[in-house]
PAMIMI-960797 format. One record per atom (N, C-alpha, C): y negated, x, z negated. Coordinates in steps of 0.2 Angstrom, whole numbers, plus 5000, padded with zeros to 4 digits. Atoms other than C-alpha are relative to their C-alpha. Layout:
REM residues N
YXZ ...
This chain:
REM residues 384
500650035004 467458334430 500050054994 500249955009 466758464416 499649954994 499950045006 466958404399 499850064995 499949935005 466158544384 500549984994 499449975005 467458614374 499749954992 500450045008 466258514356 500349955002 499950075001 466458364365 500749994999 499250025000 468258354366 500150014993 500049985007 468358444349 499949934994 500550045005 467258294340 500449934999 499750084999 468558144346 500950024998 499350005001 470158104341 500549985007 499649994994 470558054358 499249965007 500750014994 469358054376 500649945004 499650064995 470057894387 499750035008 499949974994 469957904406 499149985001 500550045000 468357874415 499849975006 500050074995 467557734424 499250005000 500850005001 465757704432 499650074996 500449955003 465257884424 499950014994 499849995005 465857864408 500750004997 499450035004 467157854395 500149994993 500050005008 467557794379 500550054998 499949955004 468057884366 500449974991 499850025006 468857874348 499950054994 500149965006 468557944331 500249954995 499650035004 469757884318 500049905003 499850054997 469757694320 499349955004 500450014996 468157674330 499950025008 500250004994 467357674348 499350045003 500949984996 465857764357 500050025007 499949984992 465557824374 499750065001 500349934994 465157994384 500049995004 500050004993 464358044398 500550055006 499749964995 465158154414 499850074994 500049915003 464558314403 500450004995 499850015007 465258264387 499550004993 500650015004 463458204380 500249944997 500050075004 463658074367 499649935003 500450065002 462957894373 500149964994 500050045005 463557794360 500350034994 499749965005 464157854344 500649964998 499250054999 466057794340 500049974991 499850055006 465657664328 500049934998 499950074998 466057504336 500849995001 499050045001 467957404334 500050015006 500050004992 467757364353 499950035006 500550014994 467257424369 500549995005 499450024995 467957344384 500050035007 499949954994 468257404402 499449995004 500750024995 466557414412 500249985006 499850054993 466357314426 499149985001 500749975000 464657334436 499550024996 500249955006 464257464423 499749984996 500150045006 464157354409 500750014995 499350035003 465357324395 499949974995 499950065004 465757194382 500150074991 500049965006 465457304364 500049954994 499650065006 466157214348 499950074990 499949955005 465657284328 500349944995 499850035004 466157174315 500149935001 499850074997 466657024323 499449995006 500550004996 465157034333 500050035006 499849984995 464857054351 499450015003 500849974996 463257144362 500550045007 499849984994 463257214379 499650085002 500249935000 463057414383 500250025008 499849984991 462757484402 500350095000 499849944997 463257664408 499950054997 500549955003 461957744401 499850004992 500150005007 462157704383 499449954996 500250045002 461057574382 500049934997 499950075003 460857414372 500049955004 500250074997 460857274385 499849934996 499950055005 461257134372 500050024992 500149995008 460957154354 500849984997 499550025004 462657164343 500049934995 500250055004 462257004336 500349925000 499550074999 463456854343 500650014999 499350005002 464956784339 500449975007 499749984996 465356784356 499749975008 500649994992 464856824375 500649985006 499550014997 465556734388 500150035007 499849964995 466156794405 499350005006 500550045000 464656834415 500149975008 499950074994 464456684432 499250025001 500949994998 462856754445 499650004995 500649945003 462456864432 499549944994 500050035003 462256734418 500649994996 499550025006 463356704401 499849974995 499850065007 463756584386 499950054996 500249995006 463056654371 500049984993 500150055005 463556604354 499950034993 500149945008 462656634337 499849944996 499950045004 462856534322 500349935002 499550064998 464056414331 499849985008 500350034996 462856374344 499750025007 500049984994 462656404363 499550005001 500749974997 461256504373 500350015008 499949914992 461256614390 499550035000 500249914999 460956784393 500050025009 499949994992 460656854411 500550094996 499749935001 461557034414 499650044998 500449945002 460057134410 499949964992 500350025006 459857034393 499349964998 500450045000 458656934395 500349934999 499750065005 458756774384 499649955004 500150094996 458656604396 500149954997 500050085006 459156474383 500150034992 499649955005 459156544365 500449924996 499550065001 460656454358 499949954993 500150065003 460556284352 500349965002 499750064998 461656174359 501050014999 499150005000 463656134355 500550005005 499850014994 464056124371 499950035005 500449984994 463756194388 500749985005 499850014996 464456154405 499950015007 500349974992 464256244421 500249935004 500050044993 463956144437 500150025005 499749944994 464756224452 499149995003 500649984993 463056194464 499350024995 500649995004 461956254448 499949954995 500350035007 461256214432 500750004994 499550025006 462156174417 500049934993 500050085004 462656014406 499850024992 500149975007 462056044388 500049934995 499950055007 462655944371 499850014995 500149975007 461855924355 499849944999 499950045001 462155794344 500249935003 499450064997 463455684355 499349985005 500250014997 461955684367 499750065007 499949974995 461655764384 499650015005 500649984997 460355854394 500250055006 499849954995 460255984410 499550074999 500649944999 459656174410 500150015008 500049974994 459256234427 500550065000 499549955000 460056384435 499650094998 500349975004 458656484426 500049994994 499750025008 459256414410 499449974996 500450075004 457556274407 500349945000 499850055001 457856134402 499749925005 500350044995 457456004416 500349934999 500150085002 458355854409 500049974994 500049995008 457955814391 500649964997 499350015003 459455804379 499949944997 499950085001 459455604380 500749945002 499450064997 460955544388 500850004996 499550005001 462455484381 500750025005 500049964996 463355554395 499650035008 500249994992 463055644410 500950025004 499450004999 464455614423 500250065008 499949954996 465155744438 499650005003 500350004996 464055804450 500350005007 499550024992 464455734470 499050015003 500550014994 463255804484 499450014994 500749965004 461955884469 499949934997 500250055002 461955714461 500549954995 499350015006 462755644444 499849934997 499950065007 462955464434 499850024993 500249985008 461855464418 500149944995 500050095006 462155324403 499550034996 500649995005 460755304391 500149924997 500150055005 460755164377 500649945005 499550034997 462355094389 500149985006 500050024995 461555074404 500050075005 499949954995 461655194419 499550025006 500649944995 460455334431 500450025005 499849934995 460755454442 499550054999 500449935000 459855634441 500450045006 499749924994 459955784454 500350064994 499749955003 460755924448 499250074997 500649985001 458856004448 499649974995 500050065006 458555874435 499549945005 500650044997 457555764448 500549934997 499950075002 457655564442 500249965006 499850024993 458555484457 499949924997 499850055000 458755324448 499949994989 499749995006 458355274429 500549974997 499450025002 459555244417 499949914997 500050085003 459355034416 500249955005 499650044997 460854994427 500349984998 499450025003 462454884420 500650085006 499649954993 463354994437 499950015005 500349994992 463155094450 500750025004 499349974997 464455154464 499750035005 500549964996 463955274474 500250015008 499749984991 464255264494 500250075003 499649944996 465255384505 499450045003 500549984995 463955394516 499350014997 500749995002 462455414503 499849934999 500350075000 461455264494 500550004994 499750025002 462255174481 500049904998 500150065003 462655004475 499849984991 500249995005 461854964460 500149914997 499750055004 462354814446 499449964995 500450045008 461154714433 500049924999 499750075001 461654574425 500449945004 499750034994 462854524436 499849995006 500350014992 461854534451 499950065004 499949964996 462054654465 499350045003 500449994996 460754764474 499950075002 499749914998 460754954483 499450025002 500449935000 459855114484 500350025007 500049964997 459655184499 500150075001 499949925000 460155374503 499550034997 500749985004 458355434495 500149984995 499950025007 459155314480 499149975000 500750035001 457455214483 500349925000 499750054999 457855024480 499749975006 500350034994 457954924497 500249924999 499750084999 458954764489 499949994991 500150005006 458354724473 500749944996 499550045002 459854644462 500049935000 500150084997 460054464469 500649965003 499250034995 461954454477 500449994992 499550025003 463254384468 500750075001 499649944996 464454534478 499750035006 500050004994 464154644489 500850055001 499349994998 465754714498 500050075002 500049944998 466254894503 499650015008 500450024990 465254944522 500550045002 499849954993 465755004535 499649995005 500549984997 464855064548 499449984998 500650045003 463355044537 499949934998 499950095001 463754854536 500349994993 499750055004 464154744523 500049964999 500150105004 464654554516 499650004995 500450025005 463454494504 500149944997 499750065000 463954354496 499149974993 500550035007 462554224484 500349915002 499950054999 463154064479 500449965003 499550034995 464754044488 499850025006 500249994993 463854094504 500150085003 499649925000 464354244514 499250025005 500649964996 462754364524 500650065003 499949934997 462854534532 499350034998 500649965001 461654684526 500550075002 500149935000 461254864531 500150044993 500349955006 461355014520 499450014997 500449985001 459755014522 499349934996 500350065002 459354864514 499849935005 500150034994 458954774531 500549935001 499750064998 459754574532 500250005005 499850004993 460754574545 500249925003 499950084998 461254384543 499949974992 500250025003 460654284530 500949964996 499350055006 462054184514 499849955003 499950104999 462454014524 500550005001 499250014998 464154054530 500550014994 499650015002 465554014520 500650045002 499449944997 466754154528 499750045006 500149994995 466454284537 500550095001 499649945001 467654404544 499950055006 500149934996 467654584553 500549995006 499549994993 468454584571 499650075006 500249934996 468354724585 499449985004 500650024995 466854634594 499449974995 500350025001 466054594580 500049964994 499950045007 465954454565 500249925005 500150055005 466654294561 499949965000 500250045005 465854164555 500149924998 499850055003 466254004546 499249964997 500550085004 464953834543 500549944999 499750114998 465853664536 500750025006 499550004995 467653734544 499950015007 500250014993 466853764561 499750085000 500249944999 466853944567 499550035008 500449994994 465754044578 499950084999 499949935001 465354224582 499550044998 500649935000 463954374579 500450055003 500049944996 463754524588 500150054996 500049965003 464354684585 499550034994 500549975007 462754734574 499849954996 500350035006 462854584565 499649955000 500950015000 461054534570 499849945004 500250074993 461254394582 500749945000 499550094999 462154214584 500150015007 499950014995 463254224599 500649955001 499750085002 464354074596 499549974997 500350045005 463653924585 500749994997 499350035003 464953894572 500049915004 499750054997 465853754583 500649985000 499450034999 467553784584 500850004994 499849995006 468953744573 500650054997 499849944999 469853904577 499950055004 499749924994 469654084586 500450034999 499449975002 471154154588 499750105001 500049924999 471254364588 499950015006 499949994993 470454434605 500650055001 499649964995 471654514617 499750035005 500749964993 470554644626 499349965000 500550054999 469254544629 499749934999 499950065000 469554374628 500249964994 499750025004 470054254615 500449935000 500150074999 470754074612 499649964997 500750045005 469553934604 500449934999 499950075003 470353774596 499449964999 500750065003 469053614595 500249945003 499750084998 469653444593 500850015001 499350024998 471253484594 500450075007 500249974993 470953574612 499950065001 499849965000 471353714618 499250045006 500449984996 469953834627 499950115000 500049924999 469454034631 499350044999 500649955002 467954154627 500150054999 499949935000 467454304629 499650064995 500249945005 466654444619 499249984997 500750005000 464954404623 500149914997 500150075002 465254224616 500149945005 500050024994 465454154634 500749935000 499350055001 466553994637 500350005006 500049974991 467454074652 500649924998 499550045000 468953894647 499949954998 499950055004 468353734640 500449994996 499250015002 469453674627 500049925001 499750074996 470353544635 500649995002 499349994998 471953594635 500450004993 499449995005 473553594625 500350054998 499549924999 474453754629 499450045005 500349944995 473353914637 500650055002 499949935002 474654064642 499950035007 500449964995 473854204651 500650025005 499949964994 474354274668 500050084999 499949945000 474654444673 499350015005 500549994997 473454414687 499350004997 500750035004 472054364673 500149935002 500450064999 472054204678 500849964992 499650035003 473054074668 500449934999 499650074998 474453924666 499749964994 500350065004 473653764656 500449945001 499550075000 474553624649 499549944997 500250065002 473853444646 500549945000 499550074999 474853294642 500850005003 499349974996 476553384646 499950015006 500250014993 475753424663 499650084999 500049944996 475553594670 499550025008 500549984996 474153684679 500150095001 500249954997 473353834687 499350024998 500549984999 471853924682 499750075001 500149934995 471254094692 499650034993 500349965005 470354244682 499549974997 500750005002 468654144681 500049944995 499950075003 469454004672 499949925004 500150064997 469253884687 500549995000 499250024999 470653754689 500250005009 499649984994 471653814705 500449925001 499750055000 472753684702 500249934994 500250035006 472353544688 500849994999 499550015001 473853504678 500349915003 499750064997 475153394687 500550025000 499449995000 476853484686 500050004992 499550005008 478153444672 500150084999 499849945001 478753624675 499550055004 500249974996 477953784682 500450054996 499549955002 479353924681 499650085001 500349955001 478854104678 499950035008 500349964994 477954214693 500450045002 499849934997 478854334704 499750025007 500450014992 477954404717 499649995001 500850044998 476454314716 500349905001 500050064998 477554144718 500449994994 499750025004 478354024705 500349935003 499850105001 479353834705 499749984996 500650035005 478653724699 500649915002 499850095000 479153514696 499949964997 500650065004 478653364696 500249935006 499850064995 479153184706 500649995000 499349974997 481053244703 500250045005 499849954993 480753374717 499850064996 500349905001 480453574716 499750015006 500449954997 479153654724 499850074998 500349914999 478353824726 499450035001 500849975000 476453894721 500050075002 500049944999 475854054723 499549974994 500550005007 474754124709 499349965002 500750034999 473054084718 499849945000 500050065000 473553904718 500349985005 499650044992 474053874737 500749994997 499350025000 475453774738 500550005007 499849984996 476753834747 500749945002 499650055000 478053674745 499849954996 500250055003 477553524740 500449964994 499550045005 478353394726 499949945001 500050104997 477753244734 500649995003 
């Protein structure tokens, strides 16, 4: 690369060069040349730092401005400091107080603010005087500096407090939500639950309200679902604001088929979605299904149901234990029976003993004798 014999002559020392320049020194200063050894900058800056897409960070008395390749002023020597630049934006501070700058210099917020806080998906948080507003990713100001905080942004959307109550905003500064809720908690799946005066009610994913505050609790969802509680009394609602079961049950709990629910100690069931009575609270226990099936206490009495609500058992037994064939052994009054898959009685209780199945047949006793059943109920030796 040719360099004239002046230009070397004129500096105390030539650095290497980078992007099509190099600095330069002349006693305790800085300037820059070009590939010929034409002066761009004359060498009477403390700083010049390493270019990087052909810009560089120039510094004269404490002060900081930005010069490109070609020896021009990008930024005016005039802040007290430039910060790194982020998609061609930087933090700008002059008389204590924060700005931004794009890469070519052009001034997007002129500094005013004690704070700044980039937003990873855009914009930035700005502070002045312990309160708190949003510029865009053009550096306007899109949420006015009113809030005593603004809180992380989740999915473009952040917690705002004002006068101690709480908003939401978008990260674009839209109003998703003003700020005159006691609490919000914002759902996995979008929406949130929102608080006032101890009363519960939720924002749908648009954050449009669908339940206005009226629950005593509502509970975390799952699949879209939740317990609503008013009054001591327990419901079911959607995300989407949608009652699914109205506050009269006094307990109601989540199972694989479905809900739960409790009237006055007497349970009964709902349907997967919530949305429909397929028991009537009756019985004074449902035990946990197995596959399919459950058992049902009432009066004491023992009976069987299925998914759909169905009473494939009476209760009128004392002891239920299933079968391998589906069907099963039923006790009454110390007295031993047979019931097939569909819950009929094969053989009503009337043995003391019916010993375990092998094969398809069991002992059984009753009169002082032993005899021998099959599962389907035929008897194969009598006890009489």
């Amino acid at each position: 690369m040719g360099l004239n014999v002046m230009a070397q002559g004129d500096y105390d020392k030539i650095f290497s060069y980078s992007e099509g320049v190099a600095k330069v020194k002349k006693g305790d200063y800085y300037g820059l040349i070009d590939s010929n050894g034409n002066e761009l900058l004359p060498p009477k800056y403390d700083v010049i730092q390493a270019f990087k897409d052909f810009r560089a960070k120039i510094s004269k008395d404490k002060l900081w401005g930005v010069v490109d390749n070609k020896g021009r002023i990008l930024i005016p020597v005039v802040y007290e400091n430039i910060g790194a630049f982020n998609s061609g934006v930087a933090k700008i501070t002059k008389n204590g107080l924060l700005g931004l700058v794009d890469i070519n210099g052009k001034m997007l917020t002129e500094p005013a603010y004690f704070k700044m806080i980039n937003v990873t998906n855009g914009g930035t948080k700005v502070e002045k005087d312990e309160l708190w507003g949003m510029l865009n990713k053009q550096g306007k100001l899109v949420v006015p500096v009113q809030y005593t905080s603004i809180g992380a942004f989740q999915n473009g959307v952040a917690k705002v407090v004002k006068d101690e109550k709480v908003g939401l905003i978008g990260v674009s500064g839209e109003l998703f939500a003003p700020a005159k809720y006691d609490k919000i908690i914002r759902l996995a799946h979008g929406g949130a639950k929102i608080e006032l005066n101890m009363q519960w009610g939720l924002l749908n994913v648009d954050y449009q309200v669908v339940a206005s505050p009226q629950y005593d609790e509502i509970s975390g969802f799952n699949n879209q679902k939740a317990k609503i509680a008013k009054g001591g009394k327990y419901g079911l609602i959607k995300d989407d604001g949608t009652v699914l079961a109205t506050t009269k049950y006094d307990a109601i709990t989540k199972i694989k088929h479905g809900y739960k629910v409790a009237i006055d100690d007497k349970w009964g069931l709902l349907n997967v979605d919530g949305n429909q009575v397929l028991v009537e609270a009756q019985y004074d226990k449902i035990a946990m299904f197995e596959g399919e099936r459950a058992k049902v206490t009432k009066d004491g009495l023992l009976g069987v149901i299925d998914v759909q609500g169905n009473e494939l058992i009476p209760p009128k037994y004392d002891q239920i234990m299933k079968l391998k064939n589906g069907g099963s052994k039923v006790e009454l009054d110390g007295l031993w029976g047979i019931l097939d898959p569909q819950g009929y009685e094969v053989i009503p209780p009337k043995f003391e003993k019916i010993k375990p199945f092998k094969e398809g047949e069991a002992k059984v006793y009753a009169n002082g004798n032993w005899g021998l059943i099959k599962i389907n109920g035929e008897i194969v030796v009598d006890t009489e």
